[in-house]
N, C-alpha and C positions, 0 to 999 in steps of 0.2 A: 490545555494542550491536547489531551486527547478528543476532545471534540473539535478541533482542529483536522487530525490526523483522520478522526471517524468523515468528518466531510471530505476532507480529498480524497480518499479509497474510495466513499461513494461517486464522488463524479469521476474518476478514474473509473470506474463501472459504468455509469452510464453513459462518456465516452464509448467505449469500447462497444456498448451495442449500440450505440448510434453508427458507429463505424461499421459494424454488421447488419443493422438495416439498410445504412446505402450502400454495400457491398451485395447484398442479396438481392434488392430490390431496385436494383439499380437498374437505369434503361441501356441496359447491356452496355455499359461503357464502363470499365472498372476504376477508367484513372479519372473519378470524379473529384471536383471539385469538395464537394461536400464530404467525400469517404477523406481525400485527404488534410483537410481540416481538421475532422475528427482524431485524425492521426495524431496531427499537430498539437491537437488540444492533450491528450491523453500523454504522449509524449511529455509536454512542458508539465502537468498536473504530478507526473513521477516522479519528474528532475524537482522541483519545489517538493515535496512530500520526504523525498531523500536527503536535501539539503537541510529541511528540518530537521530531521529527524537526528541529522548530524550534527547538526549546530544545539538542538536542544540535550544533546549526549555530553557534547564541548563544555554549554554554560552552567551544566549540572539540575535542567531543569527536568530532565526524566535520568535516571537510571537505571541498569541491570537487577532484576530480584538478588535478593543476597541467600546463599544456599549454608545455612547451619548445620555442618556433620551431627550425626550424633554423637550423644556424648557418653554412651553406652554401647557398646558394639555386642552385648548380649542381647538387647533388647530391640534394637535396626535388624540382628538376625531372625530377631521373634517376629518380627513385625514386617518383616517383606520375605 
């Protein structure tokens, strides 16, 4: 699962400079075809990344860390 996740934040990145190369480098027309592709790609690459990320939260295949108080509060005051 998480290398799942690690590949869509990568091409969700490299979307987004693709999108700023034909943004910068564009032949002076902003509403390119290609800049808005890029959009579109990066766009859809978020909504699937969240939907995972949601559904994988639902079927119990990733979970939140679980945070243990301590069990000494003389010693959590020692120590932070």
């Amino acid at each position: 699962m998480k290398v799942i996740i690690l590949l869509l934040l990568a091409a969700i990145v490299v979307s987004l400079g693709s999108g700023l190369f034909f943004l910068t480098k564009g032949k002076g027309d902003n509403n390119s075809p290609r800049l808005l592709r890029a959009l579109k790609i990066r766009i859809g690459l978020s909504v699937a990344l969240v939907l995972i990320l949601v559904l994988s939260f639902y079927f119990g295949w990733i979970a939140p860390p679980e945070v243990v108080p301590p069990s000494d509060p003389a010693a959590a005051s020692a120590a932070g």
